[in-house]
N, C-alpha and C positions, 0 to 999 in steps of 0.2 A: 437418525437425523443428524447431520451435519452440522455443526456452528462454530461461529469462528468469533473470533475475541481477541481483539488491538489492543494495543498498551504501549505507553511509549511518551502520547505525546505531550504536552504542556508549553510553556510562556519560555521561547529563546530571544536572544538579542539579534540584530543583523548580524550577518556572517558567524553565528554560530552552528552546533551540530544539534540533532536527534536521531536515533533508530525508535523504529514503528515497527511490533514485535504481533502478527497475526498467529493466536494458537489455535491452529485445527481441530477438532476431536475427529476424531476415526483419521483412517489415513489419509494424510498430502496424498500419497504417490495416487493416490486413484482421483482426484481430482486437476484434469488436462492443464487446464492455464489460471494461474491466482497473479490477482491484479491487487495494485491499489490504487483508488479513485480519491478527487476531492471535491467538497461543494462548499465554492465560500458562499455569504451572504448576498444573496441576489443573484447570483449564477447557478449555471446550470452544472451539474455533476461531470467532473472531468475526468478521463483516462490520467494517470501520471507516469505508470511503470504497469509492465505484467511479465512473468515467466511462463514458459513452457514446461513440460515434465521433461523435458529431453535438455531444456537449461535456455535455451534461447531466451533473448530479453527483447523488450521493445521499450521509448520512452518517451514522452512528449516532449514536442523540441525545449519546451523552456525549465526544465531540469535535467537536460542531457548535458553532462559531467559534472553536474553537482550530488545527484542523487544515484543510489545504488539498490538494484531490487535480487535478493537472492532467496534460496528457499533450500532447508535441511526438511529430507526425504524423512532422516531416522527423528529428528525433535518435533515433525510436524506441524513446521513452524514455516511463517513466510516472514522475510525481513524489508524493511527499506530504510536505508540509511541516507542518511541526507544533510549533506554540507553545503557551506554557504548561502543560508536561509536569508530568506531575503520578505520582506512587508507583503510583499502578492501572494508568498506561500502561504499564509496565513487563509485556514480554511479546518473543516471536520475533514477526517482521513479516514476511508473507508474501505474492508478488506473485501474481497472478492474473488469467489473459485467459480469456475464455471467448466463444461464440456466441451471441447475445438465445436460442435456446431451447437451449439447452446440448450443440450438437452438437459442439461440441470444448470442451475445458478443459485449461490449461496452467497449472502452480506453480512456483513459485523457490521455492530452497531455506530460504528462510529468514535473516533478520537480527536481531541480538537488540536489543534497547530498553531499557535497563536505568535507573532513575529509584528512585535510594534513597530513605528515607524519612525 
């Protein structure tokens, strides 16, 4: 069984930093693309970043160059780093590994991001 496990996040000011630390158990490498998602209060659960096992990124346009999603094969870890935090980012941060066509999907429980205004 799979499970993954954020840590990371907590209470920043504007325009400060956090890293968002997903630990895999069993291997990263065999799980295709690990994302992280967010859902603030009242909205719907969003894409933010994800990677490929071959390294490819993607990211939604409203943390592209603030935010950084990487992932260590050997610590079975996924990262997202995220600078310039800004009151919207403010939401739960959620880890996620899934299959290229979605024959398996795995989430952590969730870490909160909180960016007063």
């Amino acid at each position: 069984q799979v499970q993954l496990v954020e840590s990371g996040g907590g209470l920043v000011q504007p325009g400060g930093s956090l890293r968002l630390s997903c630990a895999v158990s069993g291997s990263i490498f065999n799980i295709y693309i690990m994302g992280w998602y967010r859902q603030a209060p009242g909205k719907q659960r969003e894409l933010v970043a994800s990677i490929f096992r071959g390294g490819t990124t993607n990211y939604a346009d409203s943390v592209k160059g603030r935010f950084t999603i990487s992932r260590d094969n050997v610590k079975n870890t996924v990262y997202l780093q995220m600078n310039g935090l800004k009151p919207e980012d403010t939401a739960v941060y959620y880890c996620n590994g899934k299959g290229l066509y979605g024959e398996y999907e795995h989430w952590g429980q969730g870490t909160q991001v909180t960016v007063p205004s």
